[in-house]
N, C-alpha and C positions, 0 to 999 in steps of 0.2 A: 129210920133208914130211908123212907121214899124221900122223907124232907131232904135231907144229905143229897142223893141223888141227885135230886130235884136242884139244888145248887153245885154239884159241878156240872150238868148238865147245861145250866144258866153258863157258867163258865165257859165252858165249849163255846157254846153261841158266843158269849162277848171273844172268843180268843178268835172264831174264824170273821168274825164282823171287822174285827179293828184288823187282819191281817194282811189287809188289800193295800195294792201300790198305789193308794191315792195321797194326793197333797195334803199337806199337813192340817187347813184350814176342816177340808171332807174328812179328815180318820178323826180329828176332836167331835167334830162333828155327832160321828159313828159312836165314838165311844160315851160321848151324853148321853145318844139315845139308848145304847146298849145300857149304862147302867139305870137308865131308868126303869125301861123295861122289865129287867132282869129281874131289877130289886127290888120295883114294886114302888118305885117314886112317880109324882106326877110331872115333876119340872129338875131339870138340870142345866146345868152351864159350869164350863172351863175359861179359871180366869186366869188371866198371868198378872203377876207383882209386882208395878211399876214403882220399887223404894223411892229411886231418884225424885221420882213428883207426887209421893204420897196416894198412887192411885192403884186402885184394879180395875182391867179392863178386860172386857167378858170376849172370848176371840170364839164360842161357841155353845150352843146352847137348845136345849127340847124341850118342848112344851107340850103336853098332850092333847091339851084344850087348843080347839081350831078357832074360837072367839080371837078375833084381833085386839089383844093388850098394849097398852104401852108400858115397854119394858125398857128401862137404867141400864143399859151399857157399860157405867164408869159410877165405881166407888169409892168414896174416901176411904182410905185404909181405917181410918180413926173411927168408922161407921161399920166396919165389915170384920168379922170371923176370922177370914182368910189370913190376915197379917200374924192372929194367935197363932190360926194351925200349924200357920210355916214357924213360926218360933219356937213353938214350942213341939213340933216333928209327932202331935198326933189330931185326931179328929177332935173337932167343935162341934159340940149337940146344940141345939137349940128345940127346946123339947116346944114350947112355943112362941111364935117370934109374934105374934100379936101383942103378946103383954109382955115382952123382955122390955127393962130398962138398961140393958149394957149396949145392947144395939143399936140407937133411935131410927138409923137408918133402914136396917131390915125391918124393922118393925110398921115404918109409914110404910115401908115397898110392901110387907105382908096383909095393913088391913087394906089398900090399893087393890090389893091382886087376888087375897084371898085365899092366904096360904097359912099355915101352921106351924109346920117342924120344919127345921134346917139342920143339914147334916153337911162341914166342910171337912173336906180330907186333903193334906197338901200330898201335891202329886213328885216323885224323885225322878224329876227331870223340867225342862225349860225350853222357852219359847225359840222361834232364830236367832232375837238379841240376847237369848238371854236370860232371860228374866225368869225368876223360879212360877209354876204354875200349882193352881189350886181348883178341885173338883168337886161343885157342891149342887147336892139331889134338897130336894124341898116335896113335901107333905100338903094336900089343900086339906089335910086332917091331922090331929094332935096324934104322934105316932111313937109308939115304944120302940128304939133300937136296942135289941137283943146283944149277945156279944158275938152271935152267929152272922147277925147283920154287917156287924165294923169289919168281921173275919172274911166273908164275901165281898166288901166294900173294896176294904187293904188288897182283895186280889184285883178285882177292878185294876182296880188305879195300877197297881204293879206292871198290869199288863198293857194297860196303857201306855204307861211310859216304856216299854220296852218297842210297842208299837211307835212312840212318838223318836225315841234316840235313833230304829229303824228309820224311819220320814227324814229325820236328820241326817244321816249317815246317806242315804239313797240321794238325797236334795244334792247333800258336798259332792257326792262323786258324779252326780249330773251338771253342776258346775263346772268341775275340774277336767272332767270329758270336754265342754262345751268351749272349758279356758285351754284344753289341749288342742282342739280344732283351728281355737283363733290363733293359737300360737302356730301350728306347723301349714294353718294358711298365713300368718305375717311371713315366714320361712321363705313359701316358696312365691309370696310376694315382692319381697327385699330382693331375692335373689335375683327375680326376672326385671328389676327395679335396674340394681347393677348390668348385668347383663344387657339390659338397653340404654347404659349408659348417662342413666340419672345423676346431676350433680349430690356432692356430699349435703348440701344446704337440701335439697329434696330427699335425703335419706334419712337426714335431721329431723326432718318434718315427720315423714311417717311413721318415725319410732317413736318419735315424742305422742303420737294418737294412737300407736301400742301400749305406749308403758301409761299413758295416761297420766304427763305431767314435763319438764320442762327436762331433754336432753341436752350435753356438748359433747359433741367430736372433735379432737384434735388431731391435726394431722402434720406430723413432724417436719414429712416432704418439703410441705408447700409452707409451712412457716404458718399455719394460721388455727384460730378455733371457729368452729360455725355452731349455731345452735338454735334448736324448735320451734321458743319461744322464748320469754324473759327469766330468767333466773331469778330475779327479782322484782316482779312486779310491783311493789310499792316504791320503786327506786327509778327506774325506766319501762316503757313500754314496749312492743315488740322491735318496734324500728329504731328507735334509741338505745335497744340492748345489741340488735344487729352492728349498729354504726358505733357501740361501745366494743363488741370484740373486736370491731375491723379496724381498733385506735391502739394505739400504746398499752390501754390496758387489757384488750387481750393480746399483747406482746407479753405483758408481765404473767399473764393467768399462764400461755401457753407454756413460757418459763416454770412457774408454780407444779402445772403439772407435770412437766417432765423432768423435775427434781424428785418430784412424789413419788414415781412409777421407779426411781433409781432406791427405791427402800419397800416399795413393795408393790404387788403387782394387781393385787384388786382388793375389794372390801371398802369401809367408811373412812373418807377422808374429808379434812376440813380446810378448802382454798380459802386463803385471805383475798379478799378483793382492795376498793379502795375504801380509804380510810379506814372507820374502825368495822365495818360489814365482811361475815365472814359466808363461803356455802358449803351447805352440806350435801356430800352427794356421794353416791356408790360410786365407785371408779373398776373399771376393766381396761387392761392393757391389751391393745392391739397389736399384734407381730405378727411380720412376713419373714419365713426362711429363719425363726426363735431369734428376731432380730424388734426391739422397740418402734413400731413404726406413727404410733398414732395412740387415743384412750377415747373410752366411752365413759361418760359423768353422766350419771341418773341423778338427779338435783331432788334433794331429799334424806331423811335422816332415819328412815325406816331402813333395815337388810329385806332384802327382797327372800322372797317364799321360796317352794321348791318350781313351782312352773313358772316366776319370775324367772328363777335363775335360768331355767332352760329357754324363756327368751331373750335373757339377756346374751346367751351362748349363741343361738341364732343367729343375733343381733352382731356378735362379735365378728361371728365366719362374714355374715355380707361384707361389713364396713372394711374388714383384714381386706377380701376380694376390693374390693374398690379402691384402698389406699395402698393395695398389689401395683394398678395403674402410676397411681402417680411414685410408688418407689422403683418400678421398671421406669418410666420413663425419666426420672433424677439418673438412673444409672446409667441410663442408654445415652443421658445429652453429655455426665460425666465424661462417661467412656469416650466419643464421638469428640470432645473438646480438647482431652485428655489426649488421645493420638497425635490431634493434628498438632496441639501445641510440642508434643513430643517432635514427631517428624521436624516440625522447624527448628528446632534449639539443638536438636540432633544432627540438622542439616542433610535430614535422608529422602529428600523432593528431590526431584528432576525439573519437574514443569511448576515454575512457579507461580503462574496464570491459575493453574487447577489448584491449586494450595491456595491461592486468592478468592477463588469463586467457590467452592467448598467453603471457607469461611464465610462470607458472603449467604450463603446458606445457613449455616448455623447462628446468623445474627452476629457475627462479629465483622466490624471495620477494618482488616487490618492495615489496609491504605491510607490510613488517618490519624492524625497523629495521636501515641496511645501516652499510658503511665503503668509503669508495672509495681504494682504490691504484691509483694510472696510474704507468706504465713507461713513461719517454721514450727509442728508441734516434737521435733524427733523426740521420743524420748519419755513423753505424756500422756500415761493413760493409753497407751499403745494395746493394753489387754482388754478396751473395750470394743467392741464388734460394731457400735455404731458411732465410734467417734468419729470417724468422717463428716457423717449425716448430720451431727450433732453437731458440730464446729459449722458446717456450708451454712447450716439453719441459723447457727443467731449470725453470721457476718451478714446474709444475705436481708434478716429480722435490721440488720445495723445500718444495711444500706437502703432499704426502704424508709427509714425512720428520718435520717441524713439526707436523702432526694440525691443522694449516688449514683448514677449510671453506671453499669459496671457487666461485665464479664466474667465468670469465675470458672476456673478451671484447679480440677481436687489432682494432687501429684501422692505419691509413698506416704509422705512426710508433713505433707502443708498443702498450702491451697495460693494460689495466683489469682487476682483480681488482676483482670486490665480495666484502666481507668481512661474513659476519651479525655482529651485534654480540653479543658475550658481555663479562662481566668480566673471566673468566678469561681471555680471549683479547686482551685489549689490549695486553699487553706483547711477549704473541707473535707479535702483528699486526708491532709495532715491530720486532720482531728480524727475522721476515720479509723487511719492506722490506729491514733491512742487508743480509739473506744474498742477497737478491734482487740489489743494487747489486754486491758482489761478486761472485756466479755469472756475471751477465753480462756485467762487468767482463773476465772471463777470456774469453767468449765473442766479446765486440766489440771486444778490444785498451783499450776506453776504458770509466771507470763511466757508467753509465745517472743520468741525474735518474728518481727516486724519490719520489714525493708521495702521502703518510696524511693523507687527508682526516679530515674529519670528520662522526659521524653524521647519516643522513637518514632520512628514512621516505617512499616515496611518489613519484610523477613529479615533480612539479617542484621537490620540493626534493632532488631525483638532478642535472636539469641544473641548480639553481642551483649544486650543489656541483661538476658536472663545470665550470662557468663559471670558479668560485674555482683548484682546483685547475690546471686548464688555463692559466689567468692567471699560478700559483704559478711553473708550467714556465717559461713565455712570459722570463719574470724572469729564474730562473735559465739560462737559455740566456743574456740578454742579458749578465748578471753574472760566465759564466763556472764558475755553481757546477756540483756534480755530485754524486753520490752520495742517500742518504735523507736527506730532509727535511720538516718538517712544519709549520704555519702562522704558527709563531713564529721560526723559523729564521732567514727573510731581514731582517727589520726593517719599520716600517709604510713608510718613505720607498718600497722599492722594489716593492711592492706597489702602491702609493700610483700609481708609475709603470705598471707593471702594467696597473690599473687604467684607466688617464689615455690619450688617444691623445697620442701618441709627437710629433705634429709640435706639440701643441697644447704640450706643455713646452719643447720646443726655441726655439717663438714666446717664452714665455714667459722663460725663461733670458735668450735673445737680446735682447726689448724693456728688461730689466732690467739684466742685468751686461754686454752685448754690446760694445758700446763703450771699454768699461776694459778686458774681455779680450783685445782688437784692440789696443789701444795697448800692453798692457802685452808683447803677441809682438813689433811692432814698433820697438819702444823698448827691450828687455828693464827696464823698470820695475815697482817692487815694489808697484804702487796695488791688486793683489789682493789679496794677502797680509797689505796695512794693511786695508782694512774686511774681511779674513777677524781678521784678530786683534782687531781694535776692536770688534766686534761679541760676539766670542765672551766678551772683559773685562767684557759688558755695558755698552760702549759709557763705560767709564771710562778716562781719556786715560791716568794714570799707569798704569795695571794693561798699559794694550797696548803702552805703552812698553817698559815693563820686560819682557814678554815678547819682545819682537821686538827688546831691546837699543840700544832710539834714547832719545834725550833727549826728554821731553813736550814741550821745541817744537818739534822737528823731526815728532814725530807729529805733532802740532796743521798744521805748516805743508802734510804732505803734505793732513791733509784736507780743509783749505780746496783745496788744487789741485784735488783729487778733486771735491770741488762746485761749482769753478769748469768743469771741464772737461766734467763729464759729467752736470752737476744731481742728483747722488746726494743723497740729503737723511735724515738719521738723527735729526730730530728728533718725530716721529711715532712711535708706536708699530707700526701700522700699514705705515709703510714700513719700520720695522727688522724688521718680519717679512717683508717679499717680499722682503727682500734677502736674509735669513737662509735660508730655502725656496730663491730664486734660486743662493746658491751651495751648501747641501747638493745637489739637482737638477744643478747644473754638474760636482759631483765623482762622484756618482754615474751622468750619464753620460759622462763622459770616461773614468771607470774600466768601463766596460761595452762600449764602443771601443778599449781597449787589451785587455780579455780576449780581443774576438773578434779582435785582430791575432793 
């Protein structure tokens, strides 16, 4: 019974020894020496089990004797105990390591040092990498281990390891303190970053030496990507990756990502870049007012942790606040362009000197001779919240690319480019419009009407031309058309219509051909298609015959019917042209009713 005693008593001690908040290195430390003490060994050491390289490496260790030895560090597994005890989950005796032949290695280190017995116990727990650890007491004398011994030993170690997962556990959450400090100082870093007005390329930067590795911002406003450092460094360097997003191909990347964000709003996505290189990066959607406005790419293929994520949320609020700036001022130069082009085409100036110099102020010529392109989406994707934004971004991405001068002003429906007039630039006005109808083509599922006006100089001959062109659209809406177009394109006829209010040709048509059109649905008779052919012969009986395959007296007979029945009278010059007007008018609006079915 005192024996008993006597070892929980030992217990105690080793349980208040190892239960101090000291570093991992100091409590193995402790606990070496505790169970030497305790148990009546002369020498100990904790090893951990490096599989990967075939080694153990001693991370703590007691010696009683104060003789300065030299003492192995690093063992081959193939040499040491330790590799059985962890395999096989109990203690290795070595009753004497002097004469053991299964060890050579303890055995030279035992007649060296001048030890006997070796007792390895693997310990149920591991280093910071890792690596499972192993706890062994040594003998300077041939020593019996009782089973009372391994049963005191097995508490050892138990307590140890509960001491060591404690170190572990205290270590993380001193980290994670320490990773919570850096994070809500980056916080209130970025913020006063923004708030004094730091470019986005400087906010780039500092996130990139938070997160520790290569960020992109994009920002939808301003059309561009900026970013840390290289995404790729084996591909380009910092300044080559710089003057690579500021080219075509971050035109295409910024495209990439804001198709990306149109299917989901963060987590791992994979940008193609050029060729066959592809990146990996966390993406997060930036919005102002739950509106698209920009994205953050963490370049890399790991998901970020729990206090990542909460810097990356951080990281989100600054970059929204600062690309607040540039979607307040796209709206504010909107609005402000948006007015004044209203006011003129409205014609609701007084002083046209201040209508001039106000322009003048916002950057625009309008003393000099312009070009007007209107952009029609009516109709397209009308239930997206940033199709505006999204449409001004790639024309303005199209005329940066093209070396465009250009104006742009956003309406209800579409967007007005004024173009200064050059020579050199007319063709690439033209090409423009195209790339214009296709870019948004892809954006709206459908092509845009597209209309290059032609030059003005001055206010009122700005809205006579926004009249013209507006009228052009009006057209081709009715007509069906789409795509660039230009003032010769449709024909004078549907202009003509255009032009015309809309009930006043229908009257028209109706008082003319109305009556033969009604007989001929209810009859199915061919009295249209005789004075469409008789007309177009120039009103010569055998020429409309022979086209429409009847004998000249059967045309003849129908057209007595015809002016018996409906007073159509083709003797007049005069009336051979309201007729001829009446049915071109008839076919071009019935074909303008079957486009919009």
């Amino acid at each position: 019974m005192p024996e008993q005693q006597e070892k929980i008593t030992a217990l105690r001690r080793v349980a208040s020894q190892i239960s101090s908040d000291e570093d991992l290195e100091s409590l193995l430390g402790e606990l070496t020496r505790s169970a030497c003490q305790q148990g009546g060994w002369d020498l100990g050491s904790v090893m951990c089990i490096d599989l990967a390289h075939g080694y153990g490496v001693v991370m703590a260790r007691y010696e009683s004797s104060r003789l300065p030895q030299k003492m192995q560090d690093r063992w081959e597994l193939a040499t040491s105990p330790s590799l059985i005890a962890l395999q096989s989950g109990e203690p290795v005796y070595i009753r004497d390591a002097q004469h053991t032949t299964r060890f050579p290695g303890y055995r030279r280190d035992a007649l060296a040092r001048n030890y006997r017995t070796v007792l390895a116990l693997p310990m149920p727990s591991s280093d910071a990498e890792g690596r499972p650890m192993v706890l062994t007491v040594i003998s300077r004398s041939v020593r019996e281990v009782a089973e009372e011994d391994l049963t005191f030993m097995a508490a050892v170690v138990d307590l140890g390891a509960i001491a060591v997962d404690r170190a572990h556990r205290r270590r993380a959450q001193l980290e994670a303190n320490e990773q919570l400090q850096r994070i809500l100082g980056s916080q209130r870093s970025l913020l006063r970053n923004v708030l004094a007005g730091d470019s986005l390329q400087a906010l780039a930067a500092t996130l990139g030496e938070l997160l520790g590795g290569a960020v992109l911002v994009a920002d939808f406003s301003a059309g561009h990507v900026v970013g840390s450092a290289s995404a790729l460094p084996a591909l380009y360097d910092d300044t080559q990756w710089t003057r690579w997003l500021a080219g075509s191909g971050g035109r295409e990347l910024l495209g990439y990502i804001h198709d990306t964000l149109q299917h989901q709003r963060d987590g791992q996505v994979m940008l193609p870049l050029e060729g066959e290189h592809r990146l990996a990066a966390h993406i997060e959607a930036l919005t102002v007012d739950d509106e698209q406005v920009g994205a953050l790419l963490v370049v890399g293929d790991a998901p970020p942790d729990t206090l990542r994520k909460l810097l990356l949320e951080n990281a989100c609020f600054a970059l929204s606040v600062q690309l607040m700036r540039s979607v307040i001022r796209y709206r504010f130069e909107t609005r402000t362009l948006t007015e004044l082009f209203s006011e003129i085409v409205e014609r609701r100036f007084r002083d046209s000197e201040d209508v001039l110099a106000r322009a003048r102020r916002l950057g625009l010529p309008l003393a000099a001779p312009l070009r007007m392109l209107v952009v029609d989406f009516a109709g397209h994707g009308s239930h997206r919240n940033n199709l505006m934004l999204e449409c001004s971004r790639q024309v303005s991405g199209l005329a940066k690319q093209l070396q465009v001068p250009m104006h742009m002003v956003t309406l209800g429906s579409g967007l007005v480019c004024l173009l200064p007039v050059d020579a050199e630039q007319v063709a690439v006005q033209a090409r423009f419009g195209r790339r214009i109808a296709d870019a948004l083509g892809r954006v709206l599922g459908h092509e845009p009407i597209v209309v290059l006006g032609e030059t003005f100089e001055g206010l009122e001959p700005l809205a006579i031309e926004w009249e013209r062109c507006w009228r052009m659209i009006r057209v081709a809406r009715d007509y069906g058309r789409s795509g660039m177009l230009e003032m010769p394109d449709l024909g004078a006829l549907p202009l003509l219509i255009g032009a015309a209010d809309a009930t006043d040709v229908r009257h028209f048509i109706s008082g003319t051909l109305g009556k033969l059109i009604e007989y001929d649905k209810r009859n199915s008779a061919p009295y249209l298609e005789t004075v469409t052919a008789y007309l177009r012969s120039g009103c010569r009986s055998q020429l409309a015959a022979d086209a429409m395959g009847l004998h000249v007296t059967t045309l003849r007979y129908r057209l007595a019917r015809i002016q018996e029945l409906f007073g159509l009278d083709f003797d007049t010059p005069e009336r051979r042209f309201a007729l001829e007007l009446a049915l071109q008018l008839h076919q071009l609006t019935t074909g303008a009713e079957l486009g919009k079915r």
